[in-house]
C-alpha positions as YAML, in Angstrom:
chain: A
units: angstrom
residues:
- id: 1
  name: UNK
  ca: [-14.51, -35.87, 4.12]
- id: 2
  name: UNK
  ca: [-13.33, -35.52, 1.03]
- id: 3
  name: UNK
  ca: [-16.01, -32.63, 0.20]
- id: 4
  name: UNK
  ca: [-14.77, -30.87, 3.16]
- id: 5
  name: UNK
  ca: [-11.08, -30.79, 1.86]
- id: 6
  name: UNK
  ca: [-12.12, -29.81, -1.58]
- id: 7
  name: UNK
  ca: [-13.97, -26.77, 0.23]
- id: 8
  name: UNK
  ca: [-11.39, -25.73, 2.70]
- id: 9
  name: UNK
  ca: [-8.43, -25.57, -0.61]
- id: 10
  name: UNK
  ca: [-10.34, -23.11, -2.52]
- id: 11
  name: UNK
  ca: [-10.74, -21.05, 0.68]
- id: 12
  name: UNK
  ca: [-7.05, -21.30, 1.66]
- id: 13
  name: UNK
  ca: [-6.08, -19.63, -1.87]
- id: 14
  name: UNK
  ca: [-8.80, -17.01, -1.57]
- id: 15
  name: UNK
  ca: [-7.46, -13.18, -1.06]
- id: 16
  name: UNK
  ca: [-5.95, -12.57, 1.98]
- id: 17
  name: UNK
  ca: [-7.76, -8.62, 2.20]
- id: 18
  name: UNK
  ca: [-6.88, -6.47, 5.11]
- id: 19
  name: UNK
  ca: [-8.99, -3.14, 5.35]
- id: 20
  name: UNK
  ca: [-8.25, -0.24, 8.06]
- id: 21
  name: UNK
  ca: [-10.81, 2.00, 7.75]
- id: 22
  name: UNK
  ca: [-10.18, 5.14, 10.03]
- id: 23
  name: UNK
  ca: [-12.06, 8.74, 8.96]
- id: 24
  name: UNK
  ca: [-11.20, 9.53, 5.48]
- id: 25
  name: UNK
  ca: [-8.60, 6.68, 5.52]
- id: 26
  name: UNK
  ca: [-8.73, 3.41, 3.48]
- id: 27
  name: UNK
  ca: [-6.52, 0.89, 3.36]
- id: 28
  name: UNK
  ca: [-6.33, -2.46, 1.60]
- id: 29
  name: UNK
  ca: [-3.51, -5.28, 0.74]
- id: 30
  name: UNK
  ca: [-4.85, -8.15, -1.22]
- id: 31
  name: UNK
  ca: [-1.57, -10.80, -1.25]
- id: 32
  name: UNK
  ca: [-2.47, -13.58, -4.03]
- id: 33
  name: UNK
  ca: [-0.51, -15.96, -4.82]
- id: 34
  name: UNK
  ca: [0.56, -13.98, -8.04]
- id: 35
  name: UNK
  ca: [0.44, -10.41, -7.11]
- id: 36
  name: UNK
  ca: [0.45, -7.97, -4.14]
- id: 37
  name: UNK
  ca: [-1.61, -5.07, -4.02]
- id: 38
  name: UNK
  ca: [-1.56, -2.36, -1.83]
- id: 39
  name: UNK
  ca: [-4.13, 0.45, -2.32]
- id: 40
  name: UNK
  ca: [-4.25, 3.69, 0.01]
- id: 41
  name: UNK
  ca: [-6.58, 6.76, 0.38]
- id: 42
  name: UNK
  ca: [-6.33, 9.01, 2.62]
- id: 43
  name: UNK
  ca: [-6.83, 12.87, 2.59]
- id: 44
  name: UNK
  ca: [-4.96, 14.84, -0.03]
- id: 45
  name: UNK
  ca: [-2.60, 16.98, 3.01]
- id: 46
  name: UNK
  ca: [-1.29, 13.96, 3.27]
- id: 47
  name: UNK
  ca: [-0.05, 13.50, 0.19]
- id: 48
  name: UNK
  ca: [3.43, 15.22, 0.56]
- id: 49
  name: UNK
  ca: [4.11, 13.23, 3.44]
- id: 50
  name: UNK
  ca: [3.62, 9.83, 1.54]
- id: 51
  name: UNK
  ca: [5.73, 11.03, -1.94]
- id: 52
  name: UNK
  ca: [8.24, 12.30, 0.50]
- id: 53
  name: UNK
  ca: [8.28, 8.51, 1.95]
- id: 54
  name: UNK
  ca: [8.38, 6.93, -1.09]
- id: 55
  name: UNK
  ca: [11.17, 9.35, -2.97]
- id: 56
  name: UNK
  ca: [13.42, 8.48, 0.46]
- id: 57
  name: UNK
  ca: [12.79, 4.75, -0.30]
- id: 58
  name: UNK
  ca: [12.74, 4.30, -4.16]
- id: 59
  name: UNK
  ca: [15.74, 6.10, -5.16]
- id: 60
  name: UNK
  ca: [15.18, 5.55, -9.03]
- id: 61
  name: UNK
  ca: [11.28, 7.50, -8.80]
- id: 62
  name: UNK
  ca: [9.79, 10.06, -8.34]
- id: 63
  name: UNK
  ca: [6.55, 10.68, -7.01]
- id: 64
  name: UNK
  ca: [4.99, 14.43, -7.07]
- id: 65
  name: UNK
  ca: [2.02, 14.63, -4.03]
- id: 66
  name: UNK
  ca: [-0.08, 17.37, -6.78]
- id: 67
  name: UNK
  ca: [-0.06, 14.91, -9.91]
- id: 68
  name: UNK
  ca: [-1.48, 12.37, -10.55]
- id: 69
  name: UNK
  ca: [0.78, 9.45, -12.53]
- id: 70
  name: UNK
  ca: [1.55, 6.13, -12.95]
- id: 71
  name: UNK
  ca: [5.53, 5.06, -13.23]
- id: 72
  name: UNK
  ca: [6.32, 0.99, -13.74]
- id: 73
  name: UNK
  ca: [9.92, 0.94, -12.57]
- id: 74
  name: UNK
  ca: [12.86, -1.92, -12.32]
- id: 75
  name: UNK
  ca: [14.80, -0.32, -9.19]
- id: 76
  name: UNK
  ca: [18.24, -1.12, -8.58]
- id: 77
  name: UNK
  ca: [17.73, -4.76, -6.97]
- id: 78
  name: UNK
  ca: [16.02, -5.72, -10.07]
- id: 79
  name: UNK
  ca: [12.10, -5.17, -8.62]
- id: 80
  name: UNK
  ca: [9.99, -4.49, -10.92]
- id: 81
  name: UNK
  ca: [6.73, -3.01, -9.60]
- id: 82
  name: UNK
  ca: [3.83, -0.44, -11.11]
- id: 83
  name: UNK
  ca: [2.93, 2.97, -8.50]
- id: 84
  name: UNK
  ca: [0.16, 4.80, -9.36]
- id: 85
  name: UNK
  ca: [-0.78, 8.08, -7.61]
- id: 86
  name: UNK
  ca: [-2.65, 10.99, -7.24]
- id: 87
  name: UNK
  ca: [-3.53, 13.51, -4.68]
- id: 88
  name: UNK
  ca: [-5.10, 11.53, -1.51]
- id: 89
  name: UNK
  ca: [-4.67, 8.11, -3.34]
- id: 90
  name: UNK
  ca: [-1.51, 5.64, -3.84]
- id: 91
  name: UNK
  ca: [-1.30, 2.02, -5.47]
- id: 92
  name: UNK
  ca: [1.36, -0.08, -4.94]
- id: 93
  name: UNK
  ca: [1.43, -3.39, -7.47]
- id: 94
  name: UNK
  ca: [3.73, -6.19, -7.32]
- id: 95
  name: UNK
  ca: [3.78, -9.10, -9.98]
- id: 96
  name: UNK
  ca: [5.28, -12.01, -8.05]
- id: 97
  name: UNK
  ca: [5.69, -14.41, -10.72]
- id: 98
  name: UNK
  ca: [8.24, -11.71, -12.25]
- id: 99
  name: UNK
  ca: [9.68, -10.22, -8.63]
- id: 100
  name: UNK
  ca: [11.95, -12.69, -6.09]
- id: 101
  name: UNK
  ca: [10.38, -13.77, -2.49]
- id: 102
  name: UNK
  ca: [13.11, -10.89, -1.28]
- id: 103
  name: UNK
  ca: [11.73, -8.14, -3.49]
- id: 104
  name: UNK
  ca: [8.10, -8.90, -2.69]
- id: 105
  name: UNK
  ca: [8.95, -8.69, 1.11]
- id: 106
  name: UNK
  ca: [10.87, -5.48, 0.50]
- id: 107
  name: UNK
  ca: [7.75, -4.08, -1.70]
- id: 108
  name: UNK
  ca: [5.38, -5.43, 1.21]
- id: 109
  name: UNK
  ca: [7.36, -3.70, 4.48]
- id: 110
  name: UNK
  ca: [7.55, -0.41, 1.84]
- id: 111
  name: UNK
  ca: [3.75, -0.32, 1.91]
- id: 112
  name: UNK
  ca: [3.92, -0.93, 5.58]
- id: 113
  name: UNK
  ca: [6.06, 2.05, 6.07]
- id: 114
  name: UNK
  ca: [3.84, 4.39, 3.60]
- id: 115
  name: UNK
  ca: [0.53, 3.18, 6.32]
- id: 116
  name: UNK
  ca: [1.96, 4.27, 9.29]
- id: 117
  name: UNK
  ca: [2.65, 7.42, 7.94]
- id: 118
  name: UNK
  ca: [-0.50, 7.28, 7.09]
- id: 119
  name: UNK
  ca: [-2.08, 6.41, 10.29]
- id: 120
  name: UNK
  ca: [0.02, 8.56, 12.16]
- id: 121
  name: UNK
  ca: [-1.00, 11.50, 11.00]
- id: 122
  name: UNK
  ca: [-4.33, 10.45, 10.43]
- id: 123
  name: UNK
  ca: [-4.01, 9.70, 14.21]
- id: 124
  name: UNK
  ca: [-2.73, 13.11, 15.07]
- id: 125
  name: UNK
  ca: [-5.37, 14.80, 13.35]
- id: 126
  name: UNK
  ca: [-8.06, 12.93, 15.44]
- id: 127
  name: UNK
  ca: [-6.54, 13.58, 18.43]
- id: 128
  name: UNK
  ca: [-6.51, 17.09, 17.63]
- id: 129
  name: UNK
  ca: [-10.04, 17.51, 16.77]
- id: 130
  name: UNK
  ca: [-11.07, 15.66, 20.16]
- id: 131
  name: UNK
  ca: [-8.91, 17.84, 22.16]
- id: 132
  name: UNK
  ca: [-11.30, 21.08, 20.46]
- id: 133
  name: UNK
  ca: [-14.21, 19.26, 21.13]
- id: 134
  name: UNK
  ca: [-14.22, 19.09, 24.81]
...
């Protein structure tokens, strides 16, 4: 019994990693219990779409969709979080031990936002594509 404890712990704290994989589209979230990670590809057209998101949301950066960069911010609550970009690619990293619970849900429903405008278009796209192949 006490084997089967020691084996389900371990598993409990194990990353919690969520993939979509749709077409050219990847995305990730691994949610530790130090850090949150959110990691994006996606095809490059979509890349003004996604800074455009993010400028809207993040008033203190500024993401360009044609260059790739990497900007560690403190934004007006006090969040402190690291963005890295480039054409067709975003990370989003959150240190937890340094962020509050509220900024790390903020930071987590921010990456939520920046997949479904992922996914919609990516979803457009493929309906599209099957309305020319029939």
């Amino acid at each position: 019994m006490k084997m089967k404890s020691l084996l389900i712990s371990p598993m409990i704290m194990l990353v919690m990693l969520v993939s979509c994989n749709n077409g050219d589209v990847s995305i990730a979230v691994k949610d530790e219990d130090d850090y949150y990670r959110f990691k994006a590809q996606f095809d490059d057209n979509l890349s003004p779409d996604v800074s455009e998101f993010l400028n809207e949301h993040l008033s203190t950066v500024r993401i360009d969709p044609e260059k790739d960069s990497k900007v560690v911010t403190v934004l007006p609550d006090q969040t402190r979080l690291t963005i890295e970009s480039s054409p067709g690619e975003l990370m989003v990293y959150l240190d937890k031990e340094e962020n509050s619970r509220d900024s790390y849900h903020r930071v987590k429903n921010l990456c939520e936002g920046v997949k479904d405008v992922i996914l919609k278009h990516n979803h457009k796209n493929s309906r599209l594509e099957n309305s020319r192949s029939n």
